[in-house]
C-alpha positions as CSV (number, residue, x, y, z in Angstrom):
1,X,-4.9,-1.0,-74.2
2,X,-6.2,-1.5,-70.8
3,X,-6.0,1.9,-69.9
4,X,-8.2,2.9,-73.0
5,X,-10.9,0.5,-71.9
6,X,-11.7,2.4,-69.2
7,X,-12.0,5.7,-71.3
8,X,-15.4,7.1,-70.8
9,X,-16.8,4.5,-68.7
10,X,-17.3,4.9,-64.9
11,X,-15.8,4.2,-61.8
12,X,-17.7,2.0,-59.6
13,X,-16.9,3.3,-56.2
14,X,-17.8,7.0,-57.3
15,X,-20.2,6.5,-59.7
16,X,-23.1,3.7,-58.6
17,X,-24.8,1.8,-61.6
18,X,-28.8,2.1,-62.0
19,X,-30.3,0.2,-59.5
20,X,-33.1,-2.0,-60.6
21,X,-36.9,0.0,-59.8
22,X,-38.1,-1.6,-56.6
23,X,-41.8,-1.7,-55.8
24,X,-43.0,1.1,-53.5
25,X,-40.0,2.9,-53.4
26,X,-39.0,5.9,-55.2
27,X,-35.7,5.8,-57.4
28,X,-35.0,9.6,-55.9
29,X,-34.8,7.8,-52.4
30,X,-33.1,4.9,-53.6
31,X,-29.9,7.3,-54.7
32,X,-30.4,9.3,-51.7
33,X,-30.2,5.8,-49.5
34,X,-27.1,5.1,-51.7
35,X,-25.4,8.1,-51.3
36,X,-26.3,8.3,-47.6
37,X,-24.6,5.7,-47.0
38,X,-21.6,6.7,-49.0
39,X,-20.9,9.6,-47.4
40,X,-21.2,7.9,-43.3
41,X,-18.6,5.5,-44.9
42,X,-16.1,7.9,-45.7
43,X,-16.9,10.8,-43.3
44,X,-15.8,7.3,-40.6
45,X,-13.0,6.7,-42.6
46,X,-12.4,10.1,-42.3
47,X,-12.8,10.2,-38.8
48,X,-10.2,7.3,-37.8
49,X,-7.7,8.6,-40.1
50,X,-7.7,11.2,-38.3
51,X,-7.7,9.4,-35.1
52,X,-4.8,7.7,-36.0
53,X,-2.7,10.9,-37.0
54,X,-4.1,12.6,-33.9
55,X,-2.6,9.7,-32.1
56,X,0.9,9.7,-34.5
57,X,1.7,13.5,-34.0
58,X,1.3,12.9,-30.2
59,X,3.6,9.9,-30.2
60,X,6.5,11.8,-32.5
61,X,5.9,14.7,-30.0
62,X,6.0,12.9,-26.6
63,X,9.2,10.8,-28.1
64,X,12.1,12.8,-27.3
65,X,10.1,13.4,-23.9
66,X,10.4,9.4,-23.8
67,X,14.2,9.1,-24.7
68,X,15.4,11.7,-22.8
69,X,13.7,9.8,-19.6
70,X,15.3,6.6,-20.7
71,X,18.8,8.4,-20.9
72,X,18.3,9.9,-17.7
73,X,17.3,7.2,-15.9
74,X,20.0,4.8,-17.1
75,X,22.9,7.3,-16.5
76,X,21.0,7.2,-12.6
77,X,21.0,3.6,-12.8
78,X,24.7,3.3,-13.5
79,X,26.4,-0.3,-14.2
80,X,24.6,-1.9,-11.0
81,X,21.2,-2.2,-13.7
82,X,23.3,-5.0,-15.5
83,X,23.9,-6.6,-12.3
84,X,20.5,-6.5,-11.3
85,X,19.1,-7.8,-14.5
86,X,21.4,-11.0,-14.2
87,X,20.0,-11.6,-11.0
88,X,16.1,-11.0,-12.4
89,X,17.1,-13.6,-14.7
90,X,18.1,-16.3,-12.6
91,X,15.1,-15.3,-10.0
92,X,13.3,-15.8,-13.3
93,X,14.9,-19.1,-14.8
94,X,14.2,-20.5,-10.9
95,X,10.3,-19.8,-10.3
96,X,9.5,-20.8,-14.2
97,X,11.3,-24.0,-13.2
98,X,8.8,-24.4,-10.4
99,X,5.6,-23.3,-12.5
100,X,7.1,-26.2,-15.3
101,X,7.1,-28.8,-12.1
102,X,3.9,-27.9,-11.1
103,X,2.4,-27.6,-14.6
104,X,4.0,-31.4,-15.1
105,X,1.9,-32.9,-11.8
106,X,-1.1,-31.5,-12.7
107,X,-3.1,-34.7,-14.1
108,X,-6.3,-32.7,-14.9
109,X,-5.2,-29.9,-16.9
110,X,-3.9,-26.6,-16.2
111,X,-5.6,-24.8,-13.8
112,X,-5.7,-21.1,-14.3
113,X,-3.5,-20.5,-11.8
114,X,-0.7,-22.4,-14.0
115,X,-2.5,-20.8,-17.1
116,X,-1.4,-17.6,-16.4
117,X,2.6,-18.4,-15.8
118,X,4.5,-16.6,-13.8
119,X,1.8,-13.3,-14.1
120,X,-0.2,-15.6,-11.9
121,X,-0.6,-14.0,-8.4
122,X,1.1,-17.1,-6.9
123,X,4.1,-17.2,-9.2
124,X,4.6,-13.4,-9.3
125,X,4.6,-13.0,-5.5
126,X,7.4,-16.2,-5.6
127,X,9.0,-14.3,-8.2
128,X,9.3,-11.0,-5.8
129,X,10.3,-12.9,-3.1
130,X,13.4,-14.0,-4.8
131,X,14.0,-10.8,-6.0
132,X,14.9,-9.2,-2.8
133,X,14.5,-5.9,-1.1
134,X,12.6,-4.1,-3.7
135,X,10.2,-6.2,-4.8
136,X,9.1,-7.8,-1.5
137,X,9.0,-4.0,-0.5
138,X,6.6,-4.0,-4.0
139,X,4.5,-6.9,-3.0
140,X,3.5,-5.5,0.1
141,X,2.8,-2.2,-1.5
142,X,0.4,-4.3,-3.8
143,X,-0.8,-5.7,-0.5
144,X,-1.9,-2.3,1.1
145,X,-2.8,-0.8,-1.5
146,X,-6.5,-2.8,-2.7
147,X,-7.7,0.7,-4.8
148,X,-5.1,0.1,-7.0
149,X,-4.5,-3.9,-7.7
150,X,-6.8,-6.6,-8.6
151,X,-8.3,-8.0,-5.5
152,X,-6.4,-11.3,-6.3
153,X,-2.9,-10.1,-6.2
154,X,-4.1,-7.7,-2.9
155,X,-4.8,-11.3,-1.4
156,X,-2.1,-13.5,-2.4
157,X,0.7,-10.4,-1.8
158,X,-0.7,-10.9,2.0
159,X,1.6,-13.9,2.2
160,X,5.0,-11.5,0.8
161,X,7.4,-12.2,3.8
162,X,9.6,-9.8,4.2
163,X,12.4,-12.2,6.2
164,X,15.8,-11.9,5.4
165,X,18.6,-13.6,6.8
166,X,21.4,-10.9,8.7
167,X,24.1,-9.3,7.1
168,X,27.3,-9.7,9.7
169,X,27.7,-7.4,11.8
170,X,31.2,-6.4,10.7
171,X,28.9,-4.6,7.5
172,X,27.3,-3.3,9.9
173,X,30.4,-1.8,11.8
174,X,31.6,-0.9,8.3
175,X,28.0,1.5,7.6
176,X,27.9,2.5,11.2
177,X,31.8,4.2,11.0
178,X,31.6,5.7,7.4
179,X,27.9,7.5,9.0
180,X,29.1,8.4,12.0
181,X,32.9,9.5,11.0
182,X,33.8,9.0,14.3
183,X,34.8,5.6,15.9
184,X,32.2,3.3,16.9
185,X,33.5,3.3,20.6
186,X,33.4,6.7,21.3
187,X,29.9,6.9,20.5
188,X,28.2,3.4,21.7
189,X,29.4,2.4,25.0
190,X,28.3,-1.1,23.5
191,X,26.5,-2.7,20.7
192,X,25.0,-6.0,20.6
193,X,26.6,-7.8,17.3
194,X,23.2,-10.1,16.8
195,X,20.4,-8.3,15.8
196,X,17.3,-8.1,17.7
197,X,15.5,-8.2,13.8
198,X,16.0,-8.7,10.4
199,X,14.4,-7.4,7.5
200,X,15.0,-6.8,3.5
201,X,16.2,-3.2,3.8
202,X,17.2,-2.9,7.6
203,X,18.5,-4.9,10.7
204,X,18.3,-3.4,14.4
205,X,20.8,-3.8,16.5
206,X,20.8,-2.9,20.5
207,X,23.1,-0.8,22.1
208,X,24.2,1.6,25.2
209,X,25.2,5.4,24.0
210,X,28.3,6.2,26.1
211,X,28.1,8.8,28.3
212,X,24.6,9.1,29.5
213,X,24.3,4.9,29.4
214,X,21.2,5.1,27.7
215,X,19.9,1.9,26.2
216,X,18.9,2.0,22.6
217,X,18.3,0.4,19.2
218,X,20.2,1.1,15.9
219,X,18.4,0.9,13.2
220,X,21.2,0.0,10.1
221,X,20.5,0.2,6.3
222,X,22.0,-2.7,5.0
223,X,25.1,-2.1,2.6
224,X,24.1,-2.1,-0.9
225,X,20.3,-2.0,-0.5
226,X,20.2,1.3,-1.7
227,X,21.8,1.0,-5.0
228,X,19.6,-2.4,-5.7
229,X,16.5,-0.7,-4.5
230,X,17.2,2.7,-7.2
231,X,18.0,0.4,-10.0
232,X,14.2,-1.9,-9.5
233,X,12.9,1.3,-8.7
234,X,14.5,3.1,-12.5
235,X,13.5,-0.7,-14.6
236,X,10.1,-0.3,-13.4
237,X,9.8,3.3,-14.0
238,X,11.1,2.9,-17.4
239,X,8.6,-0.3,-18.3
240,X,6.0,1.9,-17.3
241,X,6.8,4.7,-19.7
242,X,7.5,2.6,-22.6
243,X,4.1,0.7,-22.3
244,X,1.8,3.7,-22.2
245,X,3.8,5.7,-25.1
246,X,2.7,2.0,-26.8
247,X,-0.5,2.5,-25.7
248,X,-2.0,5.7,-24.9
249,X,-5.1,4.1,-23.5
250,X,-3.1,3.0,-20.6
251,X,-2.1,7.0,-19.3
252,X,-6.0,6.5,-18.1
253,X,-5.2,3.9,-15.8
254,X,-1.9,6.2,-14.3
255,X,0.1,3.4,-14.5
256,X,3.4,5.9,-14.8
257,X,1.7,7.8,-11.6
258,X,1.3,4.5,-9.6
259,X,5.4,3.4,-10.2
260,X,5.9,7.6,-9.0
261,X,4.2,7.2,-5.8
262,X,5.6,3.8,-5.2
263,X,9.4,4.6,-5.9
264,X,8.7,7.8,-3.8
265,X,7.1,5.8,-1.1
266,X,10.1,3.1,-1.1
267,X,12.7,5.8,-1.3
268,X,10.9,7.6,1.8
269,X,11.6,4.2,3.8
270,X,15.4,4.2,3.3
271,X,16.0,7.7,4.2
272,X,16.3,7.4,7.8
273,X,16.0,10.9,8.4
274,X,12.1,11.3,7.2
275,X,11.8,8.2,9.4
276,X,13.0,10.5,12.0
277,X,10.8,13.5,11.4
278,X,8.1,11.6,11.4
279,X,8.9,10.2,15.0
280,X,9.3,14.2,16.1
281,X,6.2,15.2,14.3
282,X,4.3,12.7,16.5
283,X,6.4,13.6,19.4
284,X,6.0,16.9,19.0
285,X,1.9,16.3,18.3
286,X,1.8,14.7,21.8
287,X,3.8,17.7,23.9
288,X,0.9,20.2,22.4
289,X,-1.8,18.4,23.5
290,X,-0.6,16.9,26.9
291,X,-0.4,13.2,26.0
292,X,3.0,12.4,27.3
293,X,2.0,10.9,30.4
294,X,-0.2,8.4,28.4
295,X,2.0,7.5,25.0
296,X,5.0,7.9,23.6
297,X,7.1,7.4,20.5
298,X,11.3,6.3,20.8
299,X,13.1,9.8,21.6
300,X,15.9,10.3,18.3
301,X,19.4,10.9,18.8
302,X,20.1,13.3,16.2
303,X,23.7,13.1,17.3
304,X,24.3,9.4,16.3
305,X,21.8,9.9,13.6
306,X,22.1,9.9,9.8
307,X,20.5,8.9,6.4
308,X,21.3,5.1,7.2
309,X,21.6,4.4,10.8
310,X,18.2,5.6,13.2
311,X,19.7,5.7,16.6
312,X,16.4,5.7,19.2
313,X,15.4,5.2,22.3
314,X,14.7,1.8,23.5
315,X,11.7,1.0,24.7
316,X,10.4,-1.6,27.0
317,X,6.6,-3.6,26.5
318,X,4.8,-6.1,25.4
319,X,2.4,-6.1,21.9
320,X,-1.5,-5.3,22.5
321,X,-2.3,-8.9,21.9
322,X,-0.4,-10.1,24.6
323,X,-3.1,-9.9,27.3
324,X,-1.8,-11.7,30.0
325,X,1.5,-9.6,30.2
326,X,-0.8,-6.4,30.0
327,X,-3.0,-7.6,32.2
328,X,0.3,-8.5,34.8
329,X,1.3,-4.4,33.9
330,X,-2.0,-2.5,34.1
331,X,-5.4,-3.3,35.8
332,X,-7.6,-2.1,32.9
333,X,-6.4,-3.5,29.6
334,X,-9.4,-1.8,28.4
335,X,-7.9,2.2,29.0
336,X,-5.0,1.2,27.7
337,X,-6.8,0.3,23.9
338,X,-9.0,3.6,24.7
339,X,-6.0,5.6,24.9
340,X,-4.2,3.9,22.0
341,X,-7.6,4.7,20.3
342,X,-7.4,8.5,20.8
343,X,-3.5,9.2,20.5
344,X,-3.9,7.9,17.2
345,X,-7.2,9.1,16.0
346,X,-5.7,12.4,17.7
347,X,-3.2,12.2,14.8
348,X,-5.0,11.9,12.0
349,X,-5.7,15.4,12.2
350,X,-3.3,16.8,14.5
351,X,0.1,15.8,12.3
352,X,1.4,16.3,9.2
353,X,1.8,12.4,8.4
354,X,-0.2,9.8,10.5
355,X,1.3,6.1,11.7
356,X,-0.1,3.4,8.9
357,X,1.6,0.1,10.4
358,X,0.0,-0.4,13.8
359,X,0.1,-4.2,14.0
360,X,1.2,-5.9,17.3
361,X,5.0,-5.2,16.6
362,X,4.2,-1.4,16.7
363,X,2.0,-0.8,19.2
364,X,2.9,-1.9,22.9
365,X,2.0,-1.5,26.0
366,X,5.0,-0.3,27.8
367,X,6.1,-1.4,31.4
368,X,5.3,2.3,32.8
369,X,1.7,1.6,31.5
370,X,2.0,4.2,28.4
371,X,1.5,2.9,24.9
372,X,4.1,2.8,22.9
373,X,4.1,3.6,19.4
374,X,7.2,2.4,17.4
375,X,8.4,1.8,13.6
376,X,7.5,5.5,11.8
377,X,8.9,3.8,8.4
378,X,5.0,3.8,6.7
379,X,2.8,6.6,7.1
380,X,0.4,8.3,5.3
381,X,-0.9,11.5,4.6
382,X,-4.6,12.2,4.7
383,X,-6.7,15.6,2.6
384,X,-9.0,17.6,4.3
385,X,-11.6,15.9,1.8
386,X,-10.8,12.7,2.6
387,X,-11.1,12.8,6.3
388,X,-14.0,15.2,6.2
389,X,-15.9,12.0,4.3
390,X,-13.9,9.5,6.5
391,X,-15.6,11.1,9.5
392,X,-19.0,10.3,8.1
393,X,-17.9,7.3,7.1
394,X,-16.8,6.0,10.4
395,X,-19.9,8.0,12.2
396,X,-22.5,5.9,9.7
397,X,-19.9,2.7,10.8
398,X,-21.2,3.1,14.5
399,X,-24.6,4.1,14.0
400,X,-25.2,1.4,11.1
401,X,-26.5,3.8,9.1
402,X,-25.5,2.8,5.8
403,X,-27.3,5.5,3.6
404,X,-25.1,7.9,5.4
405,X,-22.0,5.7,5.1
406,X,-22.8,5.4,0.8
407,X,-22.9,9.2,0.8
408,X,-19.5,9.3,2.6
409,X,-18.0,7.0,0.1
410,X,-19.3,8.7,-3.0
411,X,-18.1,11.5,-1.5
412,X,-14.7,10.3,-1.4
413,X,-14.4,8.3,-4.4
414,X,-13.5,9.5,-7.4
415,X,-16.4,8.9,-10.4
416,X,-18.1,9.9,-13.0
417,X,-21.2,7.6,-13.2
418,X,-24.5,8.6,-11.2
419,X,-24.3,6.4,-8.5
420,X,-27.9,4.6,-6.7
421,X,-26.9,5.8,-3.6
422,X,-29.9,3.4,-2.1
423,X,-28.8,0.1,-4.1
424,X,-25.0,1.0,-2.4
425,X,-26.4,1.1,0.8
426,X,-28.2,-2.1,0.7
427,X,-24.8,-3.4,-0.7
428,X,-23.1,-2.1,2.1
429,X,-25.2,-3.3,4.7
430,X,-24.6,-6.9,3.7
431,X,-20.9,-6.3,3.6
432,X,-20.9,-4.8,7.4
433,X,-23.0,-7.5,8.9
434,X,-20.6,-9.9,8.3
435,X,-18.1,-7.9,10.3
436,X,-20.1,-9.6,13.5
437,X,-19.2,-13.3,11.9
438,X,-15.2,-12.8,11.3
439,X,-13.8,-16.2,13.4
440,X,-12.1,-15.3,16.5
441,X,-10.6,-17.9,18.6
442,X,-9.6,-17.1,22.0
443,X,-6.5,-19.2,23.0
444,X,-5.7,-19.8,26.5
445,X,-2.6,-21.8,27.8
446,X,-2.4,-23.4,31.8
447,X,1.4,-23.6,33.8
448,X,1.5,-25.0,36.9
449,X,4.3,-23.8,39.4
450,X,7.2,-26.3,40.2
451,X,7.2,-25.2,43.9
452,X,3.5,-24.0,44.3
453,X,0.5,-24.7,43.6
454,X,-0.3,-21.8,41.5
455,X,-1.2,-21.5,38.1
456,X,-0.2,-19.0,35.7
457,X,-2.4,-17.8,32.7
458,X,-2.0,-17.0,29.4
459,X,-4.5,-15.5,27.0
460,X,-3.9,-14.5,23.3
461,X,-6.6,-14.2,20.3
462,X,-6.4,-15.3,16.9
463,X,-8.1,-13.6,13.9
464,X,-8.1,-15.2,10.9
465,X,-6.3,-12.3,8.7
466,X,-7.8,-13.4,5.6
467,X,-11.2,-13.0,6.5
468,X,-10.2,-9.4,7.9
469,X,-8.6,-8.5,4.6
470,X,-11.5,-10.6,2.2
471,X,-14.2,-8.0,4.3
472,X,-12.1,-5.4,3.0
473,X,-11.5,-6.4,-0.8
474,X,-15.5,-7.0,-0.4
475,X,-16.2,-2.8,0.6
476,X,-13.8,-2.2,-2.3
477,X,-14.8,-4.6,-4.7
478,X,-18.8,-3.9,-4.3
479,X,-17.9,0.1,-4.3
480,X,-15.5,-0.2,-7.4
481,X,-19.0,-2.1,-9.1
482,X,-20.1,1.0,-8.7
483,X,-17.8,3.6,-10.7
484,X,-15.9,4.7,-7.6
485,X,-12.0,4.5,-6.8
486,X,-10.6,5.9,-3.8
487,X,-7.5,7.5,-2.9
488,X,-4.7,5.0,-1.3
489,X,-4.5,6.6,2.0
490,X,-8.5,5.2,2.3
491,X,-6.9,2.3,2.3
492,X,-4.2,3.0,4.9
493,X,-7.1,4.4,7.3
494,X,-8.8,1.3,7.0
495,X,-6.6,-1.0,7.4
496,X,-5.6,0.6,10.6
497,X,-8.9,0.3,11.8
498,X,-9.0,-3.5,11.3
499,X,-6.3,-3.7,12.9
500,X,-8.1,-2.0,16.5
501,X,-10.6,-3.8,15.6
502,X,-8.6,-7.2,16.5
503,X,-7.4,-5.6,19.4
504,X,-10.7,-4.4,20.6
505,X,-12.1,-7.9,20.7
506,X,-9.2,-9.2,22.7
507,X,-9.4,-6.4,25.0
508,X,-12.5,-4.8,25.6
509,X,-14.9,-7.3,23.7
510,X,-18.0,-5.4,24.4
511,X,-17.2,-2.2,23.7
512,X,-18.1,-0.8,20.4
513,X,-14.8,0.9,19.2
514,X,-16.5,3.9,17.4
515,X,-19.3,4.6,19.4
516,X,-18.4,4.7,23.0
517,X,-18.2,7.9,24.4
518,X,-14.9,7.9,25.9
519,X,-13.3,7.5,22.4
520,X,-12.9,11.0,21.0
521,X,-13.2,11.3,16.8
522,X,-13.1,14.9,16.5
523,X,-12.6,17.7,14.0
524,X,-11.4,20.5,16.1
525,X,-7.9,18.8,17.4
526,X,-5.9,20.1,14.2
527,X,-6.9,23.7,15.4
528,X,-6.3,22.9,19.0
529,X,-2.5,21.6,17.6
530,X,-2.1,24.7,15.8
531,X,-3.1,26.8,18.2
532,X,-0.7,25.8,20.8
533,X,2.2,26.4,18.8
534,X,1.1,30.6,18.0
């Protein structure tokens, strides 16, 4: 019966009912309106079905591609992922109990900081501390790396202390003998059982080889650290897949890319023997173009050398900000920061892989009065492309010309927005004025001599790191406002230059570090390099 009521009537949707005449307009246009509309309707209906089994038939395809990675990386993983994930669960249990302490004393609601939980930058970076190895290794990936984080986690990952407390030394003796396959004795004439430094994935140890009687530093992997590190390393890598197969949108943000370059950039750090090419490479770099006489880099003993223990030369200095003990070793302080300044601008296009970690503890001034440059674990490679725009870049630096300096970064940024190259430059040039204003504190101490009447002085500066880094997020966070991401080894460059910068106001305070004439930033080295070895 209710079938048969519809018989010979129509359908609504398909068939509209006479619309009622409306003044001025036509009934012919009224359909035509109607039907208009009708068709827009279902031709976007149309259009995100078809969306939607675009999106489906990708997602059955890439599936197996998905599974098979899961598989793969789990065999890799092995029964130490279990162990891990018990102790990602406690780390977990213990920093939510802090966060539910704090969230308790708060007596004014939550602030967003709490708000967030443990995805806050605060909480998260306590929450890769407890982790370990991997994830302080992580955090200070996150902490270099401002092109590809949120400028709030680049600034609160500053503070990811990598300090560790020692493994005893009979581990040690245990990694050094399986490496070595030879006893310990017949190779070190002695080695010093506490450790001149400590750190998530190594501890260094000095020594005297035996034989020659060379003093020098051995550089241990501790036990386990590699097994810990490749199962983090596999949990991430696998997160990341599985999120942007649930959301495809999220490939455009190369989140799976990111965790590649990370795990290959953590793995590079453990593998001693990169860390050792790397120290040739720049060894090598400063035979060809007659710098030995002014720096140097710890000779490797390939002999006592493997994938976990670095055996090296030990070297004897004191850091660049020390500048009463380099003042006690050289009588210009000031040559000694210009020939820091051109060894390692020298690199950047000489070698294959250029030093990205020249704080204080890597760049000394030894006691023969030749800088030292130790610690090859980070480096970073920089494209043709890149430095050709870097070199503008740090031209348009010293000559404050900023339109020059915008073109540079557009240049090197990847975008595909028209940029107002004019508006960037104005931008800019508020950003590098306040290089002038960064707080430097110059701190002196006074010791008067027990048996004379002489007084010794010492002189170190202080610059407030977080002003350095904010001045940095600033240049990244005004360009990024503009459509443009750079590459990560941008990043390294600039960093590196902040840090000269520190040491150019300590040392040579009014010299400007990349205009003076006796600083040499140019693009005919690499050739010169390459030429001496034809």
């Amino acid at each position: 019966m209710a079938i048969s009521a519809f018989r010979g009537s129509r359908l609504p949707l398909l068939h509209p009912p006479q619309l009622p005449a409306v003044r001025g307009v036509p009934s012919g246009l009224r359909k035509f309106n109607y039907r208009s509309k009708r068709f827009t309707l279902l031709a976007q209906y149309s259009q995100t079905q078809d969306l939607f089994s675009s999106r489906l038939q990708n997602s059955i395809e890439n599936l197996p591609k998905l599974v098979e990675d899961i598989v793969q990386t789990s065999i890799n993983t092995g029964p130490r992922g279990a162990i891990r994930l018990a102790q990602g669960i406690q780390a977990f249990v213990g920093v939510g109990s802090e966060w539910l302490t704090d969230s308790r004393s708060s007596t004014s609601g939550l602030p967003t900081e709490l708000q967030l939980g443990l995805l806050s930058p605060l909480y998260l970076r306590r929450l890769f501390e407890r982790m370990g190895a991997t994830y302080i290794k992580l955090g200070q990936f996150i902490a270099s790396s401002p092109t590809l984080f949120p400028p709030e986690y680049v600034e609160e990952f500053q503070n990811c202390f990598d300090r560790t407390p020692a493994v005893p030394f009979g581990e040690i003796k245990r990694t050094l003998l399986e490496d070595l396959g030879r006893p310990i004795e017949s190779v070190y004439e002695y080695v010093d059982p506490t450790p001149i430094a400590s750190a998530s994935v190594a501890q260094v140890h000095g020594a005297r080889l035996r034989g020659s009687q060379d003093d020098v530093v051995i550089k241990v992997l501790k036990p386990g650290i590699e097994d810990v590190l490749v199962a983090d390393l596999n949990f991430v890598y696998v997160v990341a897949r599985i999120l942007e197969f649930l959301n495809p949108e999220l490939s455009r943000t190369s989140m799976v890319g990111i965790v590649k370059d990370i795990r290959e950039s953590m793995l590079e750090e453990v593998d001693f023997k990169k860390e050792a090419a790397n120290i040739e490479s720049f060894r090598r770099y400063l035979e060809a173009m007659g710098l030995t006489r002014q720096a140097t880099a710890p000779k490797v003993y390939q002999h006592c050398s493997t994938r976990r223990v670095l055996t090296m030369e030990r070297l004897y200095g004191v850091p660049l900000t020390d500048l009463d003990s380099i003042s006690s070793l050289v009588s210009s302080p000031e040559n000694s920061l210009i020939t820091a300044l051109n060894v390692w601008f020298g690199s950047l296009l000489a070698c294959e892989t250029f030093h990205a970690d020249v704080h204080a503890g890597n760049l000394w001034l030894l006691r023969d009065g030749r800088i030292g440059f130790l610690d090859f674990g980070i480096v970073g490679r920089i494209s043709p492309k890149t430095w050709a725009a870097m070199d503008l870049f740090l031209a348009s630096i010293a000559t404050e010309e900023y339109e020059s300096m915008a073109s540079a970064l557009i240049e090197m940024g990847a975008t595909d927005k028209d940029i107002d190259a004019k508006a960037f430059a104005r931008d800019l040039e508020k950003i590098f004025s306040s290089i002038q204003e960064l707080d430097t504190e110059l701190v002196v101490a006074t010791a008067r001599g027990t048996t004379t009447n002489t007084t010794a002085v010492s002189a170190n500066i202080v610059v407030d790191e977080r002003q350095m880094n904010a001045l940095f997020l600033d240049l990244l966070r005004v360009s990024e406002s503009y459509g443009l991401k750079f590459p990560r080894e941008f990043a390294l460059l600039l960093k590196q230059l902040l840090y000269f910068d520190r040491y150019t106001r300590l040392l040579a305070p009014n010299m400007n570090m990349l205009q003076d004439q006796r600083i040499s930033i140019v693009s005919n080295r690499r050739n010169r390099y390459r030429d001496s070895f034809k």
